[in-house]
Each structure stands twice: as C-alpha cells, then as structure tokens.
C-alpha distance (Angstrom), angle and dihedral (degrees) to the residues before:
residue distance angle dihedral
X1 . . .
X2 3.87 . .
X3 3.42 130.2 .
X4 3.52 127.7 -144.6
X5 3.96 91.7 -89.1
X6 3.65 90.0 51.5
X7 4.14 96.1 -104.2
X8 3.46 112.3 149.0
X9 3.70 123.3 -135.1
X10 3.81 125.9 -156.1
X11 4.20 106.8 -133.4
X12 3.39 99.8 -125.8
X13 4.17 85.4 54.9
X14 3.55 96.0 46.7
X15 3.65 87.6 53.5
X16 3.79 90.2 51.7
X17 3.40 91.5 47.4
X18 3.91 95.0 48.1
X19 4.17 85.8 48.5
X20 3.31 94.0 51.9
X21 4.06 97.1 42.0
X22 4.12 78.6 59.5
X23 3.91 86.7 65.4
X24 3.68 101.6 45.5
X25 3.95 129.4 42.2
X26 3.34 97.7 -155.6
X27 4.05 89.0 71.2
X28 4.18 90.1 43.9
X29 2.81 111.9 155.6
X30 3.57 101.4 14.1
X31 4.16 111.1 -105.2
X32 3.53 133.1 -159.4
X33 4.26 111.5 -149.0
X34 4.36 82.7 -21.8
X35 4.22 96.8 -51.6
X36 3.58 111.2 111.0
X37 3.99 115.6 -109.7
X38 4.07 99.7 -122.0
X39 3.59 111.0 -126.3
X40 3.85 105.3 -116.2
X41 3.85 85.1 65.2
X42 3.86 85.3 68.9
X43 3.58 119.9 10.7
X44 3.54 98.5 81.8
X45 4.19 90.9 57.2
X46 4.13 83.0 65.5
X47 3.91 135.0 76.3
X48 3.35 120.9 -108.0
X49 3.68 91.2 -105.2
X50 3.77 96.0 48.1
X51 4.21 84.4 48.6
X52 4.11 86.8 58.5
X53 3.92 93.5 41.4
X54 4.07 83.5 51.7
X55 3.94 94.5 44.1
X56 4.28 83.0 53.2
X57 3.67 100.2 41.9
X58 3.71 92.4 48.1
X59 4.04 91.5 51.5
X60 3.59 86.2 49.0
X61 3.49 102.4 52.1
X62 4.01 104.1 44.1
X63 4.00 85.5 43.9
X64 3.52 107.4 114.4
X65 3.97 100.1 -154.6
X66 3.63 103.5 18.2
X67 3.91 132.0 -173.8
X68 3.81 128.0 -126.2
X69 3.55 123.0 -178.4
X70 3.74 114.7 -96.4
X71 3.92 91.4 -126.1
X72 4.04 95.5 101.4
X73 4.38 90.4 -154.6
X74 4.05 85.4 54.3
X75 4.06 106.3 28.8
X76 4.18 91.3 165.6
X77 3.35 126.7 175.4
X78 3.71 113.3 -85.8
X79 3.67 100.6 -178.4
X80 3.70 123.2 -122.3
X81 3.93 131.1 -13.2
X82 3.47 112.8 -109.7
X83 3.67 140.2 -152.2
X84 3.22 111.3 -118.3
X85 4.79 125.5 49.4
X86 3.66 99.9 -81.9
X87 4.08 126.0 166.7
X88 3.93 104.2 -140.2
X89 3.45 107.3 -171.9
X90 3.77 121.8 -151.0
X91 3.66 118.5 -118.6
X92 3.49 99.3 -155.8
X93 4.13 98.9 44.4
X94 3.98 98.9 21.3
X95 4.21 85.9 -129.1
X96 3.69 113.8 144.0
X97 3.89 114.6 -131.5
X98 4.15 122.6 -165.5
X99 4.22 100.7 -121.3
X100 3.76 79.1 -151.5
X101 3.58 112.2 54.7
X102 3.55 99.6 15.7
X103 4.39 90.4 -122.3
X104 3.46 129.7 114.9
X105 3.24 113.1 -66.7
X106 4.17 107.2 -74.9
X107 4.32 96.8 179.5
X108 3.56 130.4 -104.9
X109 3.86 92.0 -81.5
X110 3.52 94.2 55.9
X111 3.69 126.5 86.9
X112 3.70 126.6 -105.1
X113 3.93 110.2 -125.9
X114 3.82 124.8 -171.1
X115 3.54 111.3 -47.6
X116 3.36 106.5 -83.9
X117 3.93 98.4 -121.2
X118 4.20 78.8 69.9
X119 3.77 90.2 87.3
X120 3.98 94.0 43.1
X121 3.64 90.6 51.0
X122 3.87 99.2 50.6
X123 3.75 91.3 50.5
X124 4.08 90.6 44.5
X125 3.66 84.5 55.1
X126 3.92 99.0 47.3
X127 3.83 80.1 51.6
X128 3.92 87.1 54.2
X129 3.99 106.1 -103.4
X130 3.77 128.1 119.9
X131 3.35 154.5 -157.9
X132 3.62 132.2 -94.6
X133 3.77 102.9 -133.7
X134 4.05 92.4 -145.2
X135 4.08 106.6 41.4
X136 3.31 87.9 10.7
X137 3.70 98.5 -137.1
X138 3.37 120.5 163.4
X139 4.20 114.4 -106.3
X140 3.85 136.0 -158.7
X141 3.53 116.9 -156.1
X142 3.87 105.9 -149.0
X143 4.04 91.0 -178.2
X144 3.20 152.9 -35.0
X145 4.06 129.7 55.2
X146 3.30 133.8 -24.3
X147 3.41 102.0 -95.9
X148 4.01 109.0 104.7
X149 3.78 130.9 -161.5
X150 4.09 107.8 -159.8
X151 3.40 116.8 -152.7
X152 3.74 82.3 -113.3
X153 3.71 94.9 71.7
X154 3.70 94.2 -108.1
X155 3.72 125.3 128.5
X156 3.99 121.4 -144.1
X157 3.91 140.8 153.8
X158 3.42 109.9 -98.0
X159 3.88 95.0 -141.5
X160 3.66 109.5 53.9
X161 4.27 88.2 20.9
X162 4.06 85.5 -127.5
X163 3.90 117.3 139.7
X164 3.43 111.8 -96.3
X165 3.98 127.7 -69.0
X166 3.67 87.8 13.0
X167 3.47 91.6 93.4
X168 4.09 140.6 79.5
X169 3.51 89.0 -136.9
C-alpha cells in the first residue's frame, strides 16, 4: 500500500500500525508524514471485530467532550455529551450515565449539577495538570516551558490552560 508520499507499507505493518493507533490518540487516525491514511487502504487487512473496535476508538478520540460510564472498573466510551438529561446506559456494565452532567444517572426530575468531571479537574489542577482547551484532555507537563502541544494538535499555555498567545503569561 502507498501513501500519499509514495512510502510503501508492508500489510502486516500497516495493520500493526492501525492496532496500535487504536490504543493511543495521539496516532488517530493513523498518518503517514501528517496526511491521514484513508480507511479503505486498511480496513479490509482487519477482522470484523477489530473494524468495530477501530470505528469506536476513533469516535472517541476526535470527540471533544466525551462520555465514559460512571462505573470507574468499566469507564467505556459513551459517545458525546449532550444537551439535554439523558440516562445512557452502558452496554457492557448495564450502569446508567446522565449524557448531561456526565454522573450517574440522577432521573429526569432531578437536577443536573456541574458535570461531574468538574471536581476531578479542580483537584488535577491543584496537583498541577491541565486542560487542553480544544479536546479538553487533561495534560502533564513533565518539563520544559509553558508552551504545550496536545496530542490533539492544539497549542495552549500550560498555566492559565488558555490557547496560546492569548495569555499574559
């Protein structure tokens, strides 16, 4: 298989490469020399149940304010938050999870409160980490400055968690 630069890759690599991508959002979707590798160039080397597992991980991992199910030993992906109270119950755990807030599920009668993730993130950041801006994944800086590449592409200040050159910092 060629990519658009003209690199060839060996099928059994490509598949690695493709399986691993599936593991690691920084490699999603898989890229050749920064151009996206389309799909029918790789699909077809997987199983069907890899080909769902990629179809999920992919959704997950360009979805800018994802939901996980609130059952910490399962955490799947939920898909996206929505906008209006809505019980999404997992299919692999049976848990119900408010599309809204991102908590268990609380009923329709009962109020939404911050998303849950609120409290995570405010003791993440005490502890030094922040949030991308655009996926709003969290990031630790290890070293360096302040300037921070996510693995979404974005580029923010790691102190005030604004995108870059917006800042005073």
């Amino acid at each position: 298989m060629a990519c658009k630069d003209r690199h060839w890759w060996d099928y059994d690599c490509l598949r690695t490469f493709v399986l691993a991508a599936m593991k690691d959002a920084s490699v999603m979707p898989p890229k050749c020399e920064g151009f996206d590798i389309p799909e029918d160039s790789f699909l077809f080397l997987l199983t069907a149940d890899e080909r769902r597992e990629y179809h999920t991980k992919h959704a997950e991992f360009i979805d800018k304010d994802p939901v996980f199910c609130t059952k910490t030993s399962c955490s799947l992906y939920l898909g996206t938050r929505r906008k209006r109270k809505t019980a999404i119950t997992c299919l692999t755990c049976n848990e119900r999870t408010c599309g809204a807030c991102k908590a268990a599920w609380h009923g329709r009668d009962a109020g939404c409160t911050a998303p849950a993730d609120n409290d995570v993130i405010s003791k993440l950041r005490k502890g030094g980490i922040q949030r991308c801006p655009e996926c709003r994944r969290m990031v630790e800086r290890a070293a360096g400055c302040n300037k921070i590449w996510c693995i979404c592409r974005a580029l923010f200040c790691y102190e005030c968690g604004a995108s870059w050159k917006t800042c005073n910092w």
